[in-house]
mmCIF file of the N, C-alpha and C atoms, coordinates in Angstrom:
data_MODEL
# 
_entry.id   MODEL 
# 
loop_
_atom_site.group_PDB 
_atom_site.id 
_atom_site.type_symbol 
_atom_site.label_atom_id 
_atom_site.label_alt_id 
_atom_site.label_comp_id 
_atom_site.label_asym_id 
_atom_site.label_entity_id 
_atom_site.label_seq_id 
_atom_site.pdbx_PDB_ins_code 
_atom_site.Cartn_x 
_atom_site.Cartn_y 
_atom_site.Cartn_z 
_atom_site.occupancy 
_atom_site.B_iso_or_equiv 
_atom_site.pdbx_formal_charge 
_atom_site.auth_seq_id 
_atom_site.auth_comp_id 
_atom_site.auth_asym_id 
_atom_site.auth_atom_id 
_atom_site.pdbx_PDB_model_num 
ATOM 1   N N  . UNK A 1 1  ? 0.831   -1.196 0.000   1.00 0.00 ? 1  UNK A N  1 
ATOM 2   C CA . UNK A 1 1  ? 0.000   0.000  0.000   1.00 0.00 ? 1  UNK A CA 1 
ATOM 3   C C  . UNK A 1 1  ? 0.871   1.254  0.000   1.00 0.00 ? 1  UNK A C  1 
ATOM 4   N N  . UNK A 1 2  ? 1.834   1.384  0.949   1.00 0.00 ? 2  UNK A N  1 
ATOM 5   C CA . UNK A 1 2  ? 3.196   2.361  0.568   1.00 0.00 ? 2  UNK A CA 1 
ATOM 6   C C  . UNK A 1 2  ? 2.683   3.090  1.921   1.00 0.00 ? 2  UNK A C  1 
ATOM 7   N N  . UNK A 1 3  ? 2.973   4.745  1.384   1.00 0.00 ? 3  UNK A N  1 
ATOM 8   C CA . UNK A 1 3  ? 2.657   5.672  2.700   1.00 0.00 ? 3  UNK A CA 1 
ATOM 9   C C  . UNK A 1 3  ? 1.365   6.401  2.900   1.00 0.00 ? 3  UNK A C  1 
ATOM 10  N N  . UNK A 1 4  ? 0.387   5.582  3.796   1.00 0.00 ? 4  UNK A N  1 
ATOM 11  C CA . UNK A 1 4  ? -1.124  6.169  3.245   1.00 0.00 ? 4  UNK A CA 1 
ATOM 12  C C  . UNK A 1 4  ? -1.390  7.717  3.423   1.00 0.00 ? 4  UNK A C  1 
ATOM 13  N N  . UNK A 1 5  ? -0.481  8.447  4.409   1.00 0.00 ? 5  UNK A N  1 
ATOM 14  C CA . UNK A 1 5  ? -0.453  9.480  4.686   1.00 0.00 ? 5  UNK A CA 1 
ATOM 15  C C  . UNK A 1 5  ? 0.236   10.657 3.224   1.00 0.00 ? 5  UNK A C  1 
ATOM 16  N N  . UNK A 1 6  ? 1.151   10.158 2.590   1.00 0.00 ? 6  UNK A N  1 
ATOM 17  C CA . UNK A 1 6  ? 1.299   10.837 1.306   1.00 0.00 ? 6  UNK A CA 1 
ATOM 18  C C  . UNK A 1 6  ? 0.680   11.034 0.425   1.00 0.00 ? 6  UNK A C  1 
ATOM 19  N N  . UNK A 1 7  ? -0.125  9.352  0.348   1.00 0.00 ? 7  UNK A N  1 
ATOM 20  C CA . UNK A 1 7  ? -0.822  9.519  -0.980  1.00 0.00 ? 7  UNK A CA 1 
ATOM 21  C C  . UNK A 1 7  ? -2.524  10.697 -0.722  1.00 0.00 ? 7  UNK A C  1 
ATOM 22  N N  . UNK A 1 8  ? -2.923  10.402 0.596   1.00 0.00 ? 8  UNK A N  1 
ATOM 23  C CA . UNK A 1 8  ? -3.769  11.059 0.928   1.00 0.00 ? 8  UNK A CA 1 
ATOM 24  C C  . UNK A 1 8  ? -3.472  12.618 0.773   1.00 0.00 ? 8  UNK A C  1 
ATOM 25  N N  . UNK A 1 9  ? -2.068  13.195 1.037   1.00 0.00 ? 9  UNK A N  1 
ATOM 26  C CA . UNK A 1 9  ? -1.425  14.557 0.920   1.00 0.00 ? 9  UNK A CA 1 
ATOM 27  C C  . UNK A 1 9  ? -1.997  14.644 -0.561  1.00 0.00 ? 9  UNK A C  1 
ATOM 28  N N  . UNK A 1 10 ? -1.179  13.971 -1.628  1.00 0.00 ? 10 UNK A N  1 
ATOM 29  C CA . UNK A 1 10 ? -1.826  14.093 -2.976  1.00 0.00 ? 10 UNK A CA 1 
ATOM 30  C C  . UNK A 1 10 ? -2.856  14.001 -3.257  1.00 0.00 ? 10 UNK A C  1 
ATOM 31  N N  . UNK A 1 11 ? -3.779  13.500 -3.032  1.00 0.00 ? 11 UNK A N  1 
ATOM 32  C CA . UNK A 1 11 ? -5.078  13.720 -2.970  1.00 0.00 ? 11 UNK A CA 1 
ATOM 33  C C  . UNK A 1 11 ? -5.605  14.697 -2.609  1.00 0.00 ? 11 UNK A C  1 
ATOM 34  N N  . UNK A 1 12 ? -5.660  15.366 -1.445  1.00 0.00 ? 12 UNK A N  1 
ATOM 35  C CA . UNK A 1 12 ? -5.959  16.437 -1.151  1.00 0.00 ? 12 UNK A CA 1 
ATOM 36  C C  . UNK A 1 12 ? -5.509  17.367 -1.820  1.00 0.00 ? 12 UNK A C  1 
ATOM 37  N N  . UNK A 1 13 ? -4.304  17.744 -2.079  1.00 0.00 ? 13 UNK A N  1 
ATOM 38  C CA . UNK A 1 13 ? -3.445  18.672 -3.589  1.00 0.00 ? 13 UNK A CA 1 
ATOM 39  C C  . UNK A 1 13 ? -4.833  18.242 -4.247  1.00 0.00 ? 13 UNK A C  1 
ATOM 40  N N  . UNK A 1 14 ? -4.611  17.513 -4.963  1.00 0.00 ? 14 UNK A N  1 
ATOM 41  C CA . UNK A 1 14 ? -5.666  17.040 -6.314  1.00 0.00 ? 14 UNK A CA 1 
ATOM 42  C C  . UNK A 1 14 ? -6.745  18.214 -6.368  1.00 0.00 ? 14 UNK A C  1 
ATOM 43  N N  . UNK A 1 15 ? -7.586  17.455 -4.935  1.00 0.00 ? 15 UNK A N  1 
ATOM 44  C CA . UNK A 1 15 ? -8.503  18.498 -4.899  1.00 0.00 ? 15 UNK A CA 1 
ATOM 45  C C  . UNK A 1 15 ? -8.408  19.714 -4.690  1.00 0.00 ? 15 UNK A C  1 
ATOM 46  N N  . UNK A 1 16 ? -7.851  20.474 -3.795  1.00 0.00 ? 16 UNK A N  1 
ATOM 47  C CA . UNK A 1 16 ? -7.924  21.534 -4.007  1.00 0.00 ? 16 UNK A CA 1 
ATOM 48  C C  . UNK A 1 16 ? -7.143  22.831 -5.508  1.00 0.00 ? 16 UNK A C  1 
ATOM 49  N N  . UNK A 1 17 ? -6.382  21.739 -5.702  1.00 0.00 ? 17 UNK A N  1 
ATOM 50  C CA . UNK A 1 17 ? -5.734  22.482 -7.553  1.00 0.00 ? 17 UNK A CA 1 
ATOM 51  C C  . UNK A 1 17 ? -6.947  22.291 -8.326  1.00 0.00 ? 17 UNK A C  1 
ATOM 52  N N  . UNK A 1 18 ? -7.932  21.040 -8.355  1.00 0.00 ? 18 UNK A N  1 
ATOM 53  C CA . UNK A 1 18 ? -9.011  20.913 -9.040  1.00 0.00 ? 18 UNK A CA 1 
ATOM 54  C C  . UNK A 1 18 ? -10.064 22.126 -9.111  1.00 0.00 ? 18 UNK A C  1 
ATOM 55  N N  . UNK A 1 19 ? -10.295 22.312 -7.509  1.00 0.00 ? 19 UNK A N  1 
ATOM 56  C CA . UNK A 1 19 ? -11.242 23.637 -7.361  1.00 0.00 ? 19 UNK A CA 1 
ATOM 57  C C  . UNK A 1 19 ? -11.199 24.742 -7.435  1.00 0.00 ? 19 UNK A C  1 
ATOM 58  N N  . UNK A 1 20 ? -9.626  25.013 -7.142  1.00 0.00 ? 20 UNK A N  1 
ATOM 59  C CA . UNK A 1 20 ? -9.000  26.393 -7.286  1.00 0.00 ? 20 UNK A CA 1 
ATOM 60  C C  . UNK A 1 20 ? -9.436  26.365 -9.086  1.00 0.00 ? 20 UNK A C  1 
ATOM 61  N N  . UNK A 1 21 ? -9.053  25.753 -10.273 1.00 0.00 ? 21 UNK A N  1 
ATOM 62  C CA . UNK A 1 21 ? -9.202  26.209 -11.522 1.00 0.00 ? 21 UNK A CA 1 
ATOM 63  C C  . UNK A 1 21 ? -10.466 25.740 -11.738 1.00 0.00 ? 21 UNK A C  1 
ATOM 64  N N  . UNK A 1 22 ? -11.428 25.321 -11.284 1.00 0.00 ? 22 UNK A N  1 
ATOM 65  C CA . UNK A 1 22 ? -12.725 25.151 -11.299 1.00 0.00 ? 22 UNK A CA 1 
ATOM 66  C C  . UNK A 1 22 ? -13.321 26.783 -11.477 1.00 0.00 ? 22 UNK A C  1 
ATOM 67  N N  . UNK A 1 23 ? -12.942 27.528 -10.229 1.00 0.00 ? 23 UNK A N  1 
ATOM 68  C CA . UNK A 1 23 ? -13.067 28.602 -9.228  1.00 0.00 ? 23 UNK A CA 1 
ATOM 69  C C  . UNK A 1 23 ? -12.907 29.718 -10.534 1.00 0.00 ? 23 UNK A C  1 
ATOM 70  N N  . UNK A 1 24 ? -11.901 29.412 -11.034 1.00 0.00 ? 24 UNK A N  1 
ATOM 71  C CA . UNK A 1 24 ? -10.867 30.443 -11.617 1.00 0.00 ? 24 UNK A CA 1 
ATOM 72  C C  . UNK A 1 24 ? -11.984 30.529 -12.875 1.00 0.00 ? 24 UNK A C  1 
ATOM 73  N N  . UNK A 1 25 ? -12.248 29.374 -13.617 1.00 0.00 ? 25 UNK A N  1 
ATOM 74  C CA . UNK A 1 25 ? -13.025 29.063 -14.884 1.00 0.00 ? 25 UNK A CA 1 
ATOM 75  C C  . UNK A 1 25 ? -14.579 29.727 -14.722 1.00 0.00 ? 25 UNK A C  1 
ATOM 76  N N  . UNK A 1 26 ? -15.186 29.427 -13.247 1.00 0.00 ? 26 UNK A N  1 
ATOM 77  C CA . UNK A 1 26 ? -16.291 29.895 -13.193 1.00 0.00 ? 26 UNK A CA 1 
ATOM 78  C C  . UNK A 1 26 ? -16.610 31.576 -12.806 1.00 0.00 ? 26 UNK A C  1 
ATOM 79  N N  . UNK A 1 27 ? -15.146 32.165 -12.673 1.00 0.00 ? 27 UNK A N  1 
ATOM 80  C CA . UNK A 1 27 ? -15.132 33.602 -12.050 1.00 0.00 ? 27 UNK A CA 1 
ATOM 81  C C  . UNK A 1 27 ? -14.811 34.638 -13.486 1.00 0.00 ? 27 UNK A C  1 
ATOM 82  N N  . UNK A 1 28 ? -13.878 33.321 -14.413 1.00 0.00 ? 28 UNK A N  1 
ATOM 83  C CA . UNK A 1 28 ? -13.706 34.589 -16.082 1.00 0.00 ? 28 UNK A CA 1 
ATOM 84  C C  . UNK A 1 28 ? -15.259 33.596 -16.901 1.00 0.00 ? 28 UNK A C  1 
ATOM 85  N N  . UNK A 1 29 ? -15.890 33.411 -16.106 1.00 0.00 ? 29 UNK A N  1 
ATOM 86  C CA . UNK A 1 29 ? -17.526 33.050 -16.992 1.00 0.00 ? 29 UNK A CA 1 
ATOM 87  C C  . UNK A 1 29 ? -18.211 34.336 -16.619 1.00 0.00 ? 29 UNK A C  1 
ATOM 88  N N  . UNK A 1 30 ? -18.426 34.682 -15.261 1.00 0.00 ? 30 UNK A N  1 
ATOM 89  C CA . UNK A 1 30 ? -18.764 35.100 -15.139 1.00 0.00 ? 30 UNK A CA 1 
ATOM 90  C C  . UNK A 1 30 ? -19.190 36.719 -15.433 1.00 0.00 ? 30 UNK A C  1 
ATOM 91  N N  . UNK A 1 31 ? -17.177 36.874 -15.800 1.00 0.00 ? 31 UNK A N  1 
ATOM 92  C CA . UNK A 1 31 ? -17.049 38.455 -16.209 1.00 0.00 ? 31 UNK A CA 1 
ATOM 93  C C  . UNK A 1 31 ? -16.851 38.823 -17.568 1.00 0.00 ? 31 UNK A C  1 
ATOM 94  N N  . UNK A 1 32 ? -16.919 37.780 -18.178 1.00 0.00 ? 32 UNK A N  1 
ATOM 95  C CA . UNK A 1 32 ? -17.588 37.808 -19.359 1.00 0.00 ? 32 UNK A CA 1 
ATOM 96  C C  . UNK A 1 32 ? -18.953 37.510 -19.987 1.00 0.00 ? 32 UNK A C  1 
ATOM 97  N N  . UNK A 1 33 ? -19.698 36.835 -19.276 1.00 0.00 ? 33 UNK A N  1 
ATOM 98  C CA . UNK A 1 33 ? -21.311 37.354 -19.018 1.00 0.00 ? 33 UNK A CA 1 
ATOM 99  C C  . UNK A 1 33 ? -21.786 38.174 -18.992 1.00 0.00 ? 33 UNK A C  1 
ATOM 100 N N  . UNK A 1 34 ? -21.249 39.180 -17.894 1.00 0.00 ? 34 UNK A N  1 
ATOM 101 C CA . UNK A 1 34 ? -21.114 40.543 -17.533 1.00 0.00 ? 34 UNK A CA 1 
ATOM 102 C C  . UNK A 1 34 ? -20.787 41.918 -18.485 1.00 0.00 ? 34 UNK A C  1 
ATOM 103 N N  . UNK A 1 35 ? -19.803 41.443 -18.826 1.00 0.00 ? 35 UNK A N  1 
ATOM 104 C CA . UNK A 1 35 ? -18.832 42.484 -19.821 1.00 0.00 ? 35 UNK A CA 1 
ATOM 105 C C  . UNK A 1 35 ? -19.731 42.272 -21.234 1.00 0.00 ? 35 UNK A C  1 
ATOM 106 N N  . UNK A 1 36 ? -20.122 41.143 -21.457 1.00 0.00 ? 36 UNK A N  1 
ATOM 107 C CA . UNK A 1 36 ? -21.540 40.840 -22.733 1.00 0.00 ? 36 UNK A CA 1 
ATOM 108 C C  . UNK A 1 36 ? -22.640 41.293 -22.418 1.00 0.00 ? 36 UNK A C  1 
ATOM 109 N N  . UNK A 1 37 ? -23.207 41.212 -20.807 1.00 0.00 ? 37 UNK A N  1 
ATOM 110 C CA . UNK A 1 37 ? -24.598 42.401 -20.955 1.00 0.00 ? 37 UNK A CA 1 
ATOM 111 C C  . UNK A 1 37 ? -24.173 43.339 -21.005 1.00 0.00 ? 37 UNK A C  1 
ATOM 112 N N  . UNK A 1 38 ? -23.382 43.830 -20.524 1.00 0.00 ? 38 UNK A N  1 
ATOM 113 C CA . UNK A 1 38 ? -23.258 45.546 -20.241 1.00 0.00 ? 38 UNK A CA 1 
ATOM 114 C C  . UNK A 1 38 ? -23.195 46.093 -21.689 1.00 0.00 ? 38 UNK A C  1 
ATOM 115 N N  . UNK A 1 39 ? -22.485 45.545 -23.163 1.00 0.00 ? 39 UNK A N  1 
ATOM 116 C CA . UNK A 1 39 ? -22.244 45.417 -24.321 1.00 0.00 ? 39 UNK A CA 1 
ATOM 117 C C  . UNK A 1 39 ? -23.930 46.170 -24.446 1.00 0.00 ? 39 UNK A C  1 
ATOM 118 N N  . UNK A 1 40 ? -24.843 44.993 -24.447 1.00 0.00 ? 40 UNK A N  1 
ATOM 119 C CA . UNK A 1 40 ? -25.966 44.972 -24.857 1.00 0.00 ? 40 UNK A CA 1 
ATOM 120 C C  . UNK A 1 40 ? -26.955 46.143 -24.177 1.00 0.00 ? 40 UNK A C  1 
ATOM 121 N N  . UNK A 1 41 ? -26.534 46.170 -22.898 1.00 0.00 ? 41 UNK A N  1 
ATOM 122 C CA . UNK A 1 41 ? -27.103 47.294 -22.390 1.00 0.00 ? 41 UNK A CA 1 
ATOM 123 C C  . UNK A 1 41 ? -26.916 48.909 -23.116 1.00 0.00 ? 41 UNK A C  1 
ATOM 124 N N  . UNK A 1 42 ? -25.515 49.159 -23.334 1.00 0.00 ? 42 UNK A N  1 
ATOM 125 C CA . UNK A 1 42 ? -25.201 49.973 -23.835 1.00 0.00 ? 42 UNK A CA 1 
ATOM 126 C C  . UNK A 1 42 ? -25.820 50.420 -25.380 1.00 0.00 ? 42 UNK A C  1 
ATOM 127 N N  . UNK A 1 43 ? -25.656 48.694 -26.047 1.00 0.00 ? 43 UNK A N  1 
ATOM 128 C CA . UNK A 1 43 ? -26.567 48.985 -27.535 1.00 0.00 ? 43 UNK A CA 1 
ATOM 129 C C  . UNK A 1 43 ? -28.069 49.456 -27.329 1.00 0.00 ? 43 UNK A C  1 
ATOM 130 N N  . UNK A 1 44 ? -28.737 48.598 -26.474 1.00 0.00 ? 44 UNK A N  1 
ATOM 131 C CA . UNK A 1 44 ? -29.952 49.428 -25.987 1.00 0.00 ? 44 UNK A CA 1 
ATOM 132 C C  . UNK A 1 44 ? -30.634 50.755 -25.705 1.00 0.00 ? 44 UNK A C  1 
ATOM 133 N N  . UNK A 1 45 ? -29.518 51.048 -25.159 1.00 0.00 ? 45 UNK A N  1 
ATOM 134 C CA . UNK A 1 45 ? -29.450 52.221 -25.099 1.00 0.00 ? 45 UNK A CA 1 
ATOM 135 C C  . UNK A 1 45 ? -29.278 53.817 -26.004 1.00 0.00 ? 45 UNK A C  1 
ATOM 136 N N  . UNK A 1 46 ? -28.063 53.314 -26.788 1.00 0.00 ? 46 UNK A N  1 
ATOM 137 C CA . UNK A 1 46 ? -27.985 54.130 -27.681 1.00 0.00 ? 46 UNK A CA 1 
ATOM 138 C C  . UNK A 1 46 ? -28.933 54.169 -28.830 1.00 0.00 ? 46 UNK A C  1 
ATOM 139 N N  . UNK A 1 47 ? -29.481 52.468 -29.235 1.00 0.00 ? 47 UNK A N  1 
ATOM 140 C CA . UNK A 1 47 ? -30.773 53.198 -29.794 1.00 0.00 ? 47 UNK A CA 1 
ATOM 141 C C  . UNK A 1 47 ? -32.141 53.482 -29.423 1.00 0.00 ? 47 UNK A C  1 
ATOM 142 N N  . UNK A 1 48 ? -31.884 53.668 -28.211 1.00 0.00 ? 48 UNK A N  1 
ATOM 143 C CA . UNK A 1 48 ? -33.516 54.638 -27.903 1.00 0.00 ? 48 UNK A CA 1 
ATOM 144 C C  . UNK A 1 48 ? -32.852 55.788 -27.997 1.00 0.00 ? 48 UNK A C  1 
ATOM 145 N N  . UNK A 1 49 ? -32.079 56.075 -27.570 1.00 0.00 ? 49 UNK A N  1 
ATOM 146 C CA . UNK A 1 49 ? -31.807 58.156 -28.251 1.00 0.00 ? 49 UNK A CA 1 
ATOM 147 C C  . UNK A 1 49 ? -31.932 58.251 -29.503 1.00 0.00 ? 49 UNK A C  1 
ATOM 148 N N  . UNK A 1 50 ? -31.611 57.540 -30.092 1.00 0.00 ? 50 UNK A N  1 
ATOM 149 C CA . UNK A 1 50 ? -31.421 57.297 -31.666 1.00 0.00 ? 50 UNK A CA 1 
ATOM 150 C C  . UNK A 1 50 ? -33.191 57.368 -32.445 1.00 0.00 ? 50 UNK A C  1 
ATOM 151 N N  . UNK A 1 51 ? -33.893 56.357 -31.386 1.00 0.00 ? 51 UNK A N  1 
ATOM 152 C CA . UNK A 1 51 ? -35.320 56.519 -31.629 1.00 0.00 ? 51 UNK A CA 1 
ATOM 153 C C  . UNK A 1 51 ? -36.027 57.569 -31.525 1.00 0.00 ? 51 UNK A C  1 
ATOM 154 N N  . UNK A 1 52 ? -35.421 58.215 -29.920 1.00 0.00 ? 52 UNK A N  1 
ATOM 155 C CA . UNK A 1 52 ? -36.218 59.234 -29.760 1.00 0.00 ? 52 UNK A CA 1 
ATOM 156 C C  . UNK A 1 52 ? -36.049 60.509 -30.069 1.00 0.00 ? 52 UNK A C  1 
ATOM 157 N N  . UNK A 1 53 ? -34.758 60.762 -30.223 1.00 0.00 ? 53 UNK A N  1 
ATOM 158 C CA . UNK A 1 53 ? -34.401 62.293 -30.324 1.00 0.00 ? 53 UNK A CA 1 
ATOM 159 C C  . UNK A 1 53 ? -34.341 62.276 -32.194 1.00 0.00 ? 53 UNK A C  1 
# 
């Protein structure tokens, strides 16, 4: 079986390198979600002045 206490160390690494770029993947989703409404908001916007004035 070897050293159960190491392999468990690696394991735990595992996981938490797993979640950290989990983390990372779900935080540049997010701000690019973001940075795409605000896009759209802005187009929205400019054409109702466009409509109205």
């Amino acid at each position: 079986m070897g050293d159960s206490t190491g392999s468990m160390f690696y394991g735990f690494g595992a996981f938490i390198l797993i979640y950290i770029i989990g983390a990372t993947i779900y935080q540049i989703w997010l701000w690019i979600k973001k940075a795409r409404d605000r896009k759209k908001f802005r187009e929205n916007e400019d054409e109702q002045k466009r409509t109205e004035g």
